[in-house]
N, C-alpha and C positions, 0 to 999 in steps of 0.2 A: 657511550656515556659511561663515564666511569660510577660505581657506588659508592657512597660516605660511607665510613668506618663508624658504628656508634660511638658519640662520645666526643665524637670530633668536632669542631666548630664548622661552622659554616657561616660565608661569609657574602654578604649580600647590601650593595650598596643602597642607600638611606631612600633615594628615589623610587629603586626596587620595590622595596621593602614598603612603604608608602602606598606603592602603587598594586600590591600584593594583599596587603591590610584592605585597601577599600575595593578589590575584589572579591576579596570573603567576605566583608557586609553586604556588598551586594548581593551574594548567595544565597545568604542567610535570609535578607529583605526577602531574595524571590521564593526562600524555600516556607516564612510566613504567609508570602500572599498564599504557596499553592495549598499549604495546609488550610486556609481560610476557606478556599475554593473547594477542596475534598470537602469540611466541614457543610459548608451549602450546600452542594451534590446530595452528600447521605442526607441531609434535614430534608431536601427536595423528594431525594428518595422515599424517605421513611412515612412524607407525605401521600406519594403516588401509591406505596403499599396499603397504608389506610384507606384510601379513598376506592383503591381497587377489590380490595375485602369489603369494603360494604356495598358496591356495587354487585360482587356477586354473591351477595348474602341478599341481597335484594331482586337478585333473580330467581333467585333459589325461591325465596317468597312466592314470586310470581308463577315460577313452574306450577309450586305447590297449587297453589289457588286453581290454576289453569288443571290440576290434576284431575281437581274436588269437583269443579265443573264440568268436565269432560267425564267422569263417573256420575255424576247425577244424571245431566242430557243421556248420557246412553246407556245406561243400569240402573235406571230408577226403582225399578221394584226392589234392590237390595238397598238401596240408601234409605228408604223409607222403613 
């Protein structure tokens, strides 16, 4: 394959050229859907982040509780 010289024309017949043009909208349409798709993903994401930080803020709760019980039933003389 030879390489254009910059500067040089280049020359490409109208149906080409036609048919070239609506394969870059094409690209461009697919490259909007997949940015829309990334877009979902991270909001999906950012959703499963929060939901999974207060689940294990809400363990942590429970440990805790489970702690305070577990020293009362078996070291009571020092809790009191």
């Amino acid at each position: 394959m030879r390489e254009q010289k910059s500067g040089m024309p280049v020359f490409v017949k109208v149906d080409e050229y036609k048919e070239i043009l609506d394969v870059l909208e094409m690209i461009k349409s697919k490259i909007k859907e997949i940015r829309a798709a990334l877009g979902d993903i991270n909001a999906l994401r950012n959703e499963e982040d929060a939901e999974l930080a207060m689940w294990n803020n809400t363990m942590n709760e429970i440990e805790k509780k489970i702690d305070g019980i577990d020293r009362i039933m078996f070291e009571p003389e020092q809790t009191w």
